[in-house]
N, C-alpha and C positions, 0 to 999 in steps of 0.2 A: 431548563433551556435559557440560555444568557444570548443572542446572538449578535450583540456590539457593547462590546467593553466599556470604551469612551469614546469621547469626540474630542479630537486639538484640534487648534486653530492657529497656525503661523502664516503671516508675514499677508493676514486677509482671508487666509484661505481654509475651508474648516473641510476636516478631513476624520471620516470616521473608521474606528477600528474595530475591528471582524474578530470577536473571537475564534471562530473558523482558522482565518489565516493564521494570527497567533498559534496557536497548537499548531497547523500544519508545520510552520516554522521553528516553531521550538522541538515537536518530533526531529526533523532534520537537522538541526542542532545537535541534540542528543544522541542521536543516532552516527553522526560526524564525530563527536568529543570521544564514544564510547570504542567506535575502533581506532581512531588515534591512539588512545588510552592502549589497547590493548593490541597494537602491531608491532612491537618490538620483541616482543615473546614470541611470535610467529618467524622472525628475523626480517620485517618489514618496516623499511625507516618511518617515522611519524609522518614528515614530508610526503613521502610518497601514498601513504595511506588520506594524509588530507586530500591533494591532488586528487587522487581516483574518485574518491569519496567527492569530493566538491565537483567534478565533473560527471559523476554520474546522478548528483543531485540537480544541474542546470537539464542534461540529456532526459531527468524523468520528471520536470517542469514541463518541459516544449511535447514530450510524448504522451504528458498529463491531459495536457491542454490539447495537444491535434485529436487522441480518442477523443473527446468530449465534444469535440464540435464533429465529428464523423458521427459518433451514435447519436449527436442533438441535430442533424443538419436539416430536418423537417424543419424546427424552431427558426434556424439558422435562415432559411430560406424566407419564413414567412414574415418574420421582422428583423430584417440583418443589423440595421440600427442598434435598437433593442435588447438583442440579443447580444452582440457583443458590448455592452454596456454593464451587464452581470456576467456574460462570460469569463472572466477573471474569477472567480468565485468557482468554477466546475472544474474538478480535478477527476480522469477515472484513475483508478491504480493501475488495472492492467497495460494504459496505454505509459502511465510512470514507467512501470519495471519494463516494458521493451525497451521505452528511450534510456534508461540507466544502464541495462545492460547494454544496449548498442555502446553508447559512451564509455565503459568501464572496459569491456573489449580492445575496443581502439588502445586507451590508453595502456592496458597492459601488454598489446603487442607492441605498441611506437618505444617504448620503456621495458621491455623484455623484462616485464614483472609475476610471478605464478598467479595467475589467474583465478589457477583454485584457491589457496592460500588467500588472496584478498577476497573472495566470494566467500568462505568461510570466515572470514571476519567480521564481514560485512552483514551474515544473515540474521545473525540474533538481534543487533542494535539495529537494523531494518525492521527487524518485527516489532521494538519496541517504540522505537517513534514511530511506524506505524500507526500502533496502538494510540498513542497521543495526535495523531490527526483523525481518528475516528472519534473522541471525545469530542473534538473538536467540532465533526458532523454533529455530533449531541447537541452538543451549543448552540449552532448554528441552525438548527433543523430541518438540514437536508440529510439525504441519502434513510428517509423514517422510514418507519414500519408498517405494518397492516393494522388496519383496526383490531381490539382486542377487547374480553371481557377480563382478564386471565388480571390476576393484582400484581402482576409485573406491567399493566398498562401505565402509559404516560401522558399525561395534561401538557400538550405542547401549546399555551396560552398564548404566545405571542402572533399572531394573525400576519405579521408580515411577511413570516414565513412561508415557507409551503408545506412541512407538517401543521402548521399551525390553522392554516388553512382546513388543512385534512381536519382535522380534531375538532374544530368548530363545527362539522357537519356529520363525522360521523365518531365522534367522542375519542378515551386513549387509545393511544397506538401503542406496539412492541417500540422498543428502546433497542432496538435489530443494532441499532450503532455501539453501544454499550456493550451489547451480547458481541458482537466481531471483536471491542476493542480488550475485552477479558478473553476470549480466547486469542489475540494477540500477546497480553501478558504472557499468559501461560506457554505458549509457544516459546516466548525468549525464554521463558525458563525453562525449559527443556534443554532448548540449543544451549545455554548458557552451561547448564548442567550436563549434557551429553557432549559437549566440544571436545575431550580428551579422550574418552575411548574410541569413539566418533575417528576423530583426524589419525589414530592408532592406526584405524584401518585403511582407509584411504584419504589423501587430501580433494576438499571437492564435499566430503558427504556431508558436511555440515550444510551446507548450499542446498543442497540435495533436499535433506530431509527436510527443511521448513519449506520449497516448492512444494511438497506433499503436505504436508500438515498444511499450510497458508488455503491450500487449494482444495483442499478436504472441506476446510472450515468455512470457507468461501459458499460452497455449495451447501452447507448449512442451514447457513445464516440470509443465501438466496432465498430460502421458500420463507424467511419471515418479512421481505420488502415489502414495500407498500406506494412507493414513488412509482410512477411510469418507467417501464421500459420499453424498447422497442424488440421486438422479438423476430427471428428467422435471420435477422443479417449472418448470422456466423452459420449454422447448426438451424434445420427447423425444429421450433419450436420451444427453443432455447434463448433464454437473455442474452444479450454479449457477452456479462459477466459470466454466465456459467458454462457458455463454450469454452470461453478462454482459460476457466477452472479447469476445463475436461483438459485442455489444452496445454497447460502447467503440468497436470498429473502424467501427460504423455511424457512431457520432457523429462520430468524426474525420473519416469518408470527409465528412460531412455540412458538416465544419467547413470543410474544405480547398474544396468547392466554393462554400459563400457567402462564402467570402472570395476567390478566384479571382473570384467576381461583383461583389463590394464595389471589389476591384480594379481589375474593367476598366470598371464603371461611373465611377470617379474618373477616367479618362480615364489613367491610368498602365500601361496591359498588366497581364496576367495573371501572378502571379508565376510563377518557372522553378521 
């Protein structure tokens, strides 16, 4: 756990750096380079792929940041100060991918661009910077785990943290951040590897299948947390996160049948 890289100081003013944000930023980087890279093969200009891409990464900033202060607004309420002084720091994903997809929507109707076709470009290098902003929680030691005896426990030493905190009182935790951001790897590698028989069958199912996988794994990797949640807001008895996993899995289930129907209505069979 590293959770500030350095400190500069320009023009008087010293300013420290998050490893946290770092990888956040550099996921979205890479994840932006790698469907550039790879939308012209789709018959989708680079322009247009940056575009969508660079606007659905501002729309899942702002839907990062509104979830986080809705599922923290106890916090919020009782030191608003305070709270929004580290609030820059809390990202959830789920409320990301609603604000990205709202924004990549827009833009692919105002620009009459296939929506499937860039959501399928989109999915695999979303999973992998993904992955490198969940390192990043490593780093930074939020979003830990539950205490653990198991030798995959982790010494989160640094006490300014709030796994660190944790760990000082009740020793290692699961590395839950580590455990999401490897099965993120693995995910782009699938999508990566499955994208061609995948898009054969219909376009769209590349999108598809990592909402399922994403939201599988999601639910996973819920039962090894260890941070506070707030629980019943979505679903009783359920964290935000794993409503809104159940919630993913709806839409996918949703996706995979109107396109199974778009399918066999083109008169081509049902995809396999």
């Amino acid at each position: 756990m590293h959770p500030v890289l350095f400190h500069v100081s320009y023009f008087g003013i010293e300013r420290t750096i998050h490893s946290y944000g770092v990888m956040v930023l550099l996921g979205m980087a890479a994840a932006l380079a790698i469907a550039c890279a790879r939308a012209p093969r789709r018959g989708i200009a680079r322009f247009d792929m940056f575009a969508f891409g660079a606007l659905c990464i501002a729309g899942g900033l702002g839907g990062a940041w509104a979830l986080y202060l809705i599922v923290q607004w106890r916090a919020l309420l009782a030191d608003p100060l305070g709270f929004l002084r580290t609030a820059g720091l809390g990202l959830v994903f789920y409320g990301g991918f609603i604000g990205a997809a709202g924004a990549g929507l827009w833009y692919a109707r105002r620009y009459a661009l296939p929506l499937a076709v860039l959501a399928d470009l989109t999915a695999p290098a979303l999973a992998l910077g993904h992955a490198l902003g969940r390192v990043g929680c490593f780093l930074g030691g939020c979003c830990f785990g539950r205490p653990t005896a198991a030798s995959l426990g982790v010494m989160f030493l640094d006490e300014r943290t709030a796994a660190g905190a944790l760990y000082r009182r009740v020793g290692p935790l699961h590395p839950v951040q580590l455990y999401e951001a490897a099965g993120l790897f693995v995910i782009a590698l699938v999508l990566f590897l499955a994208e061609r028989p995948l898009t054969r069958h219909a376009q769209g199912l590349v999108f598809t299948a990592y909402l399922l996988l994403y939201a599988v794994l999601r639910l996973g990797t819920e039962q090894f947390r260890g941070d506070p949640v707030e629980r019943g807001q979505l679903i009783p008895g359920l964290a935000t996160s794993e409503a809104l996993a159940l919630v993913m899995i709806a839409l996918g289930v949703a996706l995979l049948v109107r396109l199974r129907r778009e399918r066999a209505s083109s008169g081509s069979g049902a995809p396999g």
